[in-house]
N, C-alpha and C positions, 0 to 999 in steps of 0.2 A: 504494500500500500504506500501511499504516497507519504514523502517523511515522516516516514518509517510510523506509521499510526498504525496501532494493531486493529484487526477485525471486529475487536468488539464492542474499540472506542467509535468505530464509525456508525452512523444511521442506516439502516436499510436502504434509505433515500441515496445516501450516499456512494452504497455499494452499486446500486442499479445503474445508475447515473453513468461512474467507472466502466461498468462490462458496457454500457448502451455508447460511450465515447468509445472504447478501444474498439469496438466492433463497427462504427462507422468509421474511426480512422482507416482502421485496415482493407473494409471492402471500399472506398474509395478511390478511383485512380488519382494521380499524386504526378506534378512535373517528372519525379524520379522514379516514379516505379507503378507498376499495374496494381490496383484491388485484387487482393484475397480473391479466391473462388471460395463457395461453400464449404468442400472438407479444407479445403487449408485454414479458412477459417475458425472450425470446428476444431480444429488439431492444435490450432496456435490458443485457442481460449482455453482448452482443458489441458495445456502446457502450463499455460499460465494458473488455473486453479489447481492443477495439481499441485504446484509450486507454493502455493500460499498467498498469491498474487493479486487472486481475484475468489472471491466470495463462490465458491461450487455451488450453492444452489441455487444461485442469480445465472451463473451460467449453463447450469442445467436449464434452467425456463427458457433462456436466452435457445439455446437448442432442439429445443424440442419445440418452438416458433422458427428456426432460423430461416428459413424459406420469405415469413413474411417481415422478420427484424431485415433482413439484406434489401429487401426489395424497399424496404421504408428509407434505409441510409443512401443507399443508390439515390432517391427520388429524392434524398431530403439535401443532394447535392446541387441535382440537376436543376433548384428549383433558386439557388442561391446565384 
């Protein structure tokens, strides 16, 4: 977590928030590099909560949606 705050000092609010930014950063294309596809997506967030990273069962739901979280960050570029 971000300077070094543990999971439990954070709000739910906050944890979401985290997976719902790192998940739009990553499927984004980017001057330097392409958007994630779906499993690299999937692979790179439960890296990341395995790791202690990111809240697992924020990215669980985040998951078991990811079809329409990708398609909302894609659109929530395109619209910027």
């Amino acid at each position: 977590y971000p300077f070094h705050v543990s999971e439990e000092n954070l709000s739910l609010e906050a944890r979401i928030l985290r997976v719902a930014d790192i998940c739009q950063a990553m499927v984004q294309d980017r001057p330097y590099r392409k958007g994630m596809d779906i499993p690299q997506l999937q692979e790179f967030l439960l890296d990341l909560s395995g790791k202690g990273k990111l809240d697992a069962k924020v990215v669980d739901v985040l998951i078991a949606n990811i079809s329409a979280c990708v398609a909302a960050a894609q659109g929530a570029c395109e619209k910027t």
